[in-house]
Every structure is written in C-alpha cells, then in structure tokens.
The first five atom37 places (N, CA, C, CB, O) and aatype in JSON, in Angstrom:
{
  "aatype": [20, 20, 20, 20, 20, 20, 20, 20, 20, 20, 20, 20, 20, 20, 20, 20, 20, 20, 20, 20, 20, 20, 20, 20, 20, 20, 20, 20, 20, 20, 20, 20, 20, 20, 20, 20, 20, 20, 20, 20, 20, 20, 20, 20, 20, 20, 20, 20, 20, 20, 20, 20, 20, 20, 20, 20, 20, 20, 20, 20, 20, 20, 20, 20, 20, 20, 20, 20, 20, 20, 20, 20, 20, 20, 20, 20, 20, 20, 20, 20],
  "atom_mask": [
    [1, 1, 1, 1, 1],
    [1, 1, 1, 1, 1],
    [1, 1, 1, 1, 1],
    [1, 1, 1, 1, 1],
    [1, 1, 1, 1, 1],
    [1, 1, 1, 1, 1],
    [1, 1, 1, 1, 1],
    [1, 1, 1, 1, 1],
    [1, 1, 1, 1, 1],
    [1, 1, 1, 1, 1],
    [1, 1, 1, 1, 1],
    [1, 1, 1, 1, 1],
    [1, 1, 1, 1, 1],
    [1, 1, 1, 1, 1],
    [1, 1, 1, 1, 1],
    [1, 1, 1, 1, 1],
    [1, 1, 1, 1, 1],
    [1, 1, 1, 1, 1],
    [1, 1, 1, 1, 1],
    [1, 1, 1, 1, 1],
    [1, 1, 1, 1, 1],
    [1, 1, 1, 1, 1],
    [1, 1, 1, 1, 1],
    [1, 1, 1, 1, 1],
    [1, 1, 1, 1, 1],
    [1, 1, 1, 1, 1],
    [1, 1, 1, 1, 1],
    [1, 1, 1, 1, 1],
    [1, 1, 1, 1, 1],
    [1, 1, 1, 1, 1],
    [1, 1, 1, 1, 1],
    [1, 1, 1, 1, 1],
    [1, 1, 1, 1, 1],
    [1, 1, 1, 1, 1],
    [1, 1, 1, 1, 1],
    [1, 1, 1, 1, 1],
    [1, 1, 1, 1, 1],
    [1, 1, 1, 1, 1],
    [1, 1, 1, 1, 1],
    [1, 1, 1, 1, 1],
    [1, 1, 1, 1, 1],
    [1, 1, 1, 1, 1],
    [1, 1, 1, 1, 1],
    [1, 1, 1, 1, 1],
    [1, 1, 1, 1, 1],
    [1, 1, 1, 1, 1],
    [1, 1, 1, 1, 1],
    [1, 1, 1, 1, 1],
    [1, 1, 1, 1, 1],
    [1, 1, 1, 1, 1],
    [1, 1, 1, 1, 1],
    [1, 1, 1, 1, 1],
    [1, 1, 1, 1, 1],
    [1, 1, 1, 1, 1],
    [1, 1, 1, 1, 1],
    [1, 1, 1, 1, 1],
    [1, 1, 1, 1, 1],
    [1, 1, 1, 1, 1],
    [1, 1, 1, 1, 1],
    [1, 1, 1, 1, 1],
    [1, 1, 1, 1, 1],
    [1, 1, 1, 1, 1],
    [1, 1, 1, 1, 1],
    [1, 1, 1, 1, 1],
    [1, 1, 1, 1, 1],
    [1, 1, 1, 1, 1],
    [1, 1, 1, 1, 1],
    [1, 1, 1, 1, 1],
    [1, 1, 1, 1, 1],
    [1, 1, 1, 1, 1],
    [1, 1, 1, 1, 1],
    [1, 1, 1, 1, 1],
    [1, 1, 1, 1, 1],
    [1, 1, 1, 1, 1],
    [1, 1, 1, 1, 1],
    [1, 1, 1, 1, 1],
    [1, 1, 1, 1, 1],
    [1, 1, 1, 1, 1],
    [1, 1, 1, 1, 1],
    [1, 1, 1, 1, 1]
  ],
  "atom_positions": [
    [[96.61, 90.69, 50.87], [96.36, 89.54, 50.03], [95.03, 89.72, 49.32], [96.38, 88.23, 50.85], [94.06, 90.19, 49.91]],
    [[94.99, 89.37, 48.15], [93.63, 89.48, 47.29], [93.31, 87.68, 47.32], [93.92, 90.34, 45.34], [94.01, 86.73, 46.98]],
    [[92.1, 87.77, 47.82], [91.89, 86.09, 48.0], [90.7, 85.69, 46.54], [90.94, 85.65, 50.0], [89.69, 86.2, 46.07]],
    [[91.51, 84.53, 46.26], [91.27, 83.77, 44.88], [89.99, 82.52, 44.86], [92.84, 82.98, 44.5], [89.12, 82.05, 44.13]],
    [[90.55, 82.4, 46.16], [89.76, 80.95, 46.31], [89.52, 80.51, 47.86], [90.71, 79.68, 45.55], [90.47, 80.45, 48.64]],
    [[88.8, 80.35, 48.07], [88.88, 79.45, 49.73], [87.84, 78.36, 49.67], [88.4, 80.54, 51.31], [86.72, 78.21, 49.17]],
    [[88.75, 77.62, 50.43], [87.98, 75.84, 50.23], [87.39, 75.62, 51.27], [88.96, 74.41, 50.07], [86.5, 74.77, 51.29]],
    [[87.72, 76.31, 52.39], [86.51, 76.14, 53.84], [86.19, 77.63, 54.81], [87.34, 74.82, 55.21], [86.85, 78.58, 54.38]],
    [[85.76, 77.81, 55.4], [85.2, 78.74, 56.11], [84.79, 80.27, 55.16], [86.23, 78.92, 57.29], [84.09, 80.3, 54.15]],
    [[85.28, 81.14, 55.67], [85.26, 82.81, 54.93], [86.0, 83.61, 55.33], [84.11, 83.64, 55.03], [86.34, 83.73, 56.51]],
    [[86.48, 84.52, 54.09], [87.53, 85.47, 53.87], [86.9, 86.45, 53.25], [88.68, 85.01, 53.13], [85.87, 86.4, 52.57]],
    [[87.95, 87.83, 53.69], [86.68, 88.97, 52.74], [87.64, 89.26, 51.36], [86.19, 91.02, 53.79], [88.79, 88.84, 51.45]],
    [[87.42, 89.65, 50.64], [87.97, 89.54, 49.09], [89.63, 90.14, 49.16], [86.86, 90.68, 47.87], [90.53, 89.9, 48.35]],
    [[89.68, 90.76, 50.07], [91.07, 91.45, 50.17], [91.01, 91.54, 51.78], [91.24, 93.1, 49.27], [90.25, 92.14, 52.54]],
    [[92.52, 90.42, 52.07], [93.15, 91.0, 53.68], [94.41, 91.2, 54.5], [92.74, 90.35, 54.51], [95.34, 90.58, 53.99]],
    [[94.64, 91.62, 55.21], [95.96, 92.0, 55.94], [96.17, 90.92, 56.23], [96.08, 92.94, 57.07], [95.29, 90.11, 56.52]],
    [[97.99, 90.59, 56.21], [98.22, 89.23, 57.3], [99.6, 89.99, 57.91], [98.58, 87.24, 56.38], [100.5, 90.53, 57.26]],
    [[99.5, 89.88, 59.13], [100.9, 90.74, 60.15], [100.82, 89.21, 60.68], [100.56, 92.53, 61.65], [100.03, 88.37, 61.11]],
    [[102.34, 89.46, 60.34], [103.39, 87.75, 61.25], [103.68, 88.52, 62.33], [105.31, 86.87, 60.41], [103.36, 89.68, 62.57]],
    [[104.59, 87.44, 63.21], [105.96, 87.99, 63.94], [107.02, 88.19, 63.59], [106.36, 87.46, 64.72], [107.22, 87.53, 62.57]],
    [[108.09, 88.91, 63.95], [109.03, 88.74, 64.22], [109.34, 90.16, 63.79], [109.57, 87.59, 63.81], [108.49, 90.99, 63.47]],
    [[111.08, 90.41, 63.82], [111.38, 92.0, 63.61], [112.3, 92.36, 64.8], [109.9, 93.02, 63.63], [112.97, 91.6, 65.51]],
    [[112.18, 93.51, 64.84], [113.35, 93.96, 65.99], [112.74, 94.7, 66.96], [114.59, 94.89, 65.46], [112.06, 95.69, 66.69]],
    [[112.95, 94.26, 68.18], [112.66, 94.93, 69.58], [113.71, 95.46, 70.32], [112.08, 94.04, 70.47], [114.13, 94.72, 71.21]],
    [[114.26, 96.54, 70.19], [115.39, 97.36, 70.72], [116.83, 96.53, 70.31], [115.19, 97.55, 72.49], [117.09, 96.46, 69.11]],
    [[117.41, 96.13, 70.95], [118.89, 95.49, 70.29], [118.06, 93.93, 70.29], [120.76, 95.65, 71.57], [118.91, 93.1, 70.6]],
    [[117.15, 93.47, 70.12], [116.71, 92.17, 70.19], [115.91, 91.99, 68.43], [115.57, 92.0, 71.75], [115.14, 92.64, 67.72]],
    [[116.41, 91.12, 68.4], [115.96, 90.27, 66.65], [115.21, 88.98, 66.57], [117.4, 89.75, 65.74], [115.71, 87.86, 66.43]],
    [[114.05, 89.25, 66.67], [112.91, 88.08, 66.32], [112.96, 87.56, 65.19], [111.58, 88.44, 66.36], [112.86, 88.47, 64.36]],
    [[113.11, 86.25, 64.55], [113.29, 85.63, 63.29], [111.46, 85.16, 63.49], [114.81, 84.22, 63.19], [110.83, 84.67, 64.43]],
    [[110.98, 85.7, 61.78], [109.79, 85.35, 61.75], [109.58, 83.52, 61.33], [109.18, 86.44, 60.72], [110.43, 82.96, 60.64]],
    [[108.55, 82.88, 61.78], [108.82, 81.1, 61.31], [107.73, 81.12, 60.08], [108.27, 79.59, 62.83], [107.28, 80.06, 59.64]],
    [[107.36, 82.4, 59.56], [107.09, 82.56, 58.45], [108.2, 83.12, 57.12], [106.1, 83.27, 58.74], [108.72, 84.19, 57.4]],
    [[108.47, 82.74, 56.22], [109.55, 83.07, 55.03], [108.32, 84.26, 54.51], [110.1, 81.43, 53.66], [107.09, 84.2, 54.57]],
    [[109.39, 85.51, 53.92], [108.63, 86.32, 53.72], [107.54, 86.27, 52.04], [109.59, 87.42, 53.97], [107.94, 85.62, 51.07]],
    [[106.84, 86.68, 52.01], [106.28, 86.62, 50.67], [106.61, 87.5, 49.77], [105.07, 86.65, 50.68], [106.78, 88.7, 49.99]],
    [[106.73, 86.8, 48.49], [107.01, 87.67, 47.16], [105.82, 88.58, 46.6], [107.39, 86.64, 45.95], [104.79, 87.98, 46.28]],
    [[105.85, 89.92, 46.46], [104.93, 90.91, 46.12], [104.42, 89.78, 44.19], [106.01, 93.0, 46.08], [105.23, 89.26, 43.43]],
    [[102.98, 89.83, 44.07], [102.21, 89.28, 43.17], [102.63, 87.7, 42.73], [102.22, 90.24, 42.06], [102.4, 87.25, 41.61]],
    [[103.32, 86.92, 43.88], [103.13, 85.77, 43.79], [101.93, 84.74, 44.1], [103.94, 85.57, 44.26], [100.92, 85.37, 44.4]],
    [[101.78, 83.72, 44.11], [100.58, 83.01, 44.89], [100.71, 82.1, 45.63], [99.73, 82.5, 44.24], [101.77, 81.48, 45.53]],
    [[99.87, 81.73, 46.52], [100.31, 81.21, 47.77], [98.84, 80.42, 47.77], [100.78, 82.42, 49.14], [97.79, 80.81, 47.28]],
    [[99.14, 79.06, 48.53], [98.26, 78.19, 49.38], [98.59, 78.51, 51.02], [98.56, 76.51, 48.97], [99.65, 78.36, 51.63]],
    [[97.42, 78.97, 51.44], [98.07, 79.41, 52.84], [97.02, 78.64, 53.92], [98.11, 81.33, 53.07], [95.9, 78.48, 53.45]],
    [[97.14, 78.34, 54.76], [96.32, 77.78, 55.87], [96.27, 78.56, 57.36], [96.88, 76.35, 56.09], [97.19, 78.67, 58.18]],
    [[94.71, 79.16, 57.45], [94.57, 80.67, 58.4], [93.86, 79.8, 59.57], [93.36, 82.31, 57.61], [93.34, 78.69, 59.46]],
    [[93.95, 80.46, 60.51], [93.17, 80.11, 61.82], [92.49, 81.2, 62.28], [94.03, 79.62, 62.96], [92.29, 82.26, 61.68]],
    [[92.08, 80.82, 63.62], [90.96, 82.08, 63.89], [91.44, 83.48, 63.51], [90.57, 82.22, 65.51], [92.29, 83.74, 62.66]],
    [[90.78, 84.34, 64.25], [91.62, 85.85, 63.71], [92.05, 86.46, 65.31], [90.26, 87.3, 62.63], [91.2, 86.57, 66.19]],
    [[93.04, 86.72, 65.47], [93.8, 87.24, 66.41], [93.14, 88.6, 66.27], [95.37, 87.11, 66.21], [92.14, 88.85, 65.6]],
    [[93.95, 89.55, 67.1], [93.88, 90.84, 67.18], [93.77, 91.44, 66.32], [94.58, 91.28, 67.64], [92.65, 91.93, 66.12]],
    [[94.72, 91.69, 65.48], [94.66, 92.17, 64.0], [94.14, 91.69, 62.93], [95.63, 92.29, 63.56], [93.74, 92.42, 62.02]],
    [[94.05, 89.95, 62.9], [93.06, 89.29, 61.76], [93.81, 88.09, 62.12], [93.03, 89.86, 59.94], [94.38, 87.73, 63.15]],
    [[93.59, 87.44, 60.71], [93.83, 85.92, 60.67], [95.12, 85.21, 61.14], [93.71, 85.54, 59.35], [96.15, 85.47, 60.52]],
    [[95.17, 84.29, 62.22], [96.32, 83.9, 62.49], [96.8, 82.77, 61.39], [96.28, 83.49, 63.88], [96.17, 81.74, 61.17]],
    [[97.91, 83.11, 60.82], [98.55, 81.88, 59.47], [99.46, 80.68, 60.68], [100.22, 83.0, 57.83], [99.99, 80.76, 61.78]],
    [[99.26, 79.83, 59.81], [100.06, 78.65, 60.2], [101.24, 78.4, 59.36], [99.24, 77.45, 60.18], [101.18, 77.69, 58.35]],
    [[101.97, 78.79, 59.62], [104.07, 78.87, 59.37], [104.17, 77.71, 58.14], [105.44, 78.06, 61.32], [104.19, 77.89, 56.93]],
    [[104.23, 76.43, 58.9], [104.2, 75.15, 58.31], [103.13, 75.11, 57.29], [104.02, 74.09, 59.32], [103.45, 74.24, 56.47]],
    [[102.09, 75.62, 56.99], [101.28, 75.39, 55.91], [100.9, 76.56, 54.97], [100.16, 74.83, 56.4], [99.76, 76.98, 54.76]],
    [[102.07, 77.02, 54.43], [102.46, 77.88, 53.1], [102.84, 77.23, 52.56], [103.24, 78.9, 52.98], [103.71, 76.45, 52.95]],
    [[102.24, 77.28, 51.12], [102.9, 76.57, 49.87], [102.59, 77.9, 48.25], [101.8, 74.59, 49.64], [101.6, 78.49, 47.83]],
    [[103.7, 77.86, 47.94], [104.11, 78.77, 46.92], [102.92, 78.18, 45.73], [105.97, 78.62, 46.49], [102.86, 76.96, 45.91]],
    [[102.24, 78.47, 44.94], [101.6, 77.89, 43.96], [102.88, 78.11, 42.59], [99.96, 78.68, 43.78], [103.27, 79.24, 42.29]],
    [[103.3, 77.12, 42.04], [103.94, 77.19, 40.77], [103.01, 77.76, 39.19], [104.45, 75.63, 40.66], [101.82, 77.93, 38.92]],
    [[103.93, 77.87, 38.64], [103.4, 78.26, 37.33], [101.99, 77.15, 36.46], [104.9, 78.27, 36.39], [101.04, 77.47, 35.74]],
    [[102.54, 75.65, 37.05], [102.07, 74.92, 37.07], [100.39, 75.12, 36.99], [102.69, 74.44, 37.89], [99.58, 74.98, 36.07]],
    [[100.26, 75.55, 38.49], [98.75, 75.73, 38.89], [98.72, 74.54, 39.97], [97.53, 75.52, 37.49], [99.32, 73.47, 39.99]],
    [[97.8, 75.11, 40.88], [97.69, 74.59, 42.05], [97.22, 72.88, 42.18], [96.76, 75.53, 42.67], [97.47, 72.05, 43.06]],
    [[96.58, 72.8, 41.17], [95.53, 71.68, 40.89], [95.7, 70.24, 41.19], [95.26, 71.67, 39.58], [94.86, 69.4, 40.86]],
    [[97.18, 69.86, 42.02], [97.62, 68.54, 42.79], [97.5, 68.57, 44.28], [99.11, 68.2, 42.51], [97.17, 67.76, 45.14]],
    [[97.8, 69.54, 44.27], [97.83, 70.12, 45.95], [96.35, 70.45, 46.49], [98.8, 71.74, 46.11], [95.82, 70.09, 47.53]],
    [[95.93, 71.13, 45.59], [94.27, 71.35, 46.1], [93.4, 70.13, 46.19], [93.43, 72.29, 45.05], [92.4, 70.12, 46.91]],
    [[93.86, 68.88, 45.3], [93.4, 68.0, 45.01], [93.38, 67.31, 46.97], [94.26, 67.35, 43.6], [92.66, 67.24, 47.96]],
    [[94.55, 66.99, 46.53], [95.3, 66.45, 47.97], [94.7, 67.16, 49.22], [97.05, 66.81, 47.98], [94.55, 66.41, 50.18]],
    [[94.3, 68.54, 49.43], [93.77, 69.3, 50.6], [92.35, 68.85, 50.7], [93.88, 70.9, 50.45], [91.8, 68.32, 51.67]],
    [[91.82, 69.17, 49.42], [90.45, 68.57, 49.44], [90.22, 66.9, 50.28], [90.06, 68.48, 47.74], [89.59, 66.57, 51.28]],
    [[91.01, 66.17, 49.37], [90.7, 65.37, 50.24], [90.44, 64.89, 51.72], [91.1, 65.04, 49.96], [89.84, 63.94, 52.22]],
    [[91.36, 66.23, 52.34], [90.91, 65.98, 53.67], [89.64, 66.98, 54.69], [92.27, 66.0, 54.31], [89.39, 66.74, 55.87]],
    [[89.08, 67.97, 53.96], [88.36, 68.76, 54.39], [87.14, 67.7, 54.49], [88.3, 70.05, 53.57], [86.04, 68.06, 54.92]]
  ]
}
C-alpha cells in the first residue's frame, strides 16, 4: 500500500498488509477481509502491528469512490 493520508497515529510511506486466510493442506480458510483491487483506494482502519505489521480491521474497509473520500473522512474525523 502507498499511504496517502493518515488521520491518527503513523505509517511509513509505503506498507505490507498480510490477512488471513488461504489453504492449509486440504483445509480452506475464507479471509473476513474481501480482497483488494490492484491501484484502487481504500479507507482502511489498522491496529497495532502484529508479527509481520499492521493488524487491519475486516469491518472497517471502505472502497474510496471516484467521488473522493471527503463525507466519510468528514464523518471519521468527527470521532477521533
């Protein structure tokens, strides 16, 4: 991910995000993340950093439209 913007804590300008899920021998993990579109944009909401880096929160991905983010950020802001 190339990061655009962050509204609280710190991110370094470019970072890895590894979900779950995938296949473990005849066993199939469904990730509770939907996968991301290569050069789309995203509102994403990270938590500490796990092992590998930032743990994402499933439920708080939001696709940014063509639109532009600028209702939704509005709305987040308000609660930081």
């Amino acid at each position: 991910f190339a990061v655009k913007r962050v509204l609280k804590g710190e991110l370094p300008r470019r970072f890895v995000l590894q979900v779950i899920g995938g296949r473990i021998g005849d066993e199939v993990v469904d990730s509770p993340v939907r996968a991301f579109a290569k050069a789309h944009r995203y509102i994403v909401f990270l938590g500490p950093d796990g092992p590998v880096g930032p743990t994402i929160f499933p439920q708080a991905v939001h696709p940014v439209g063509q639109r532009g983010p600028e209702r939704l950020l509005a709305r987040i802001r308000s609660y930081l």
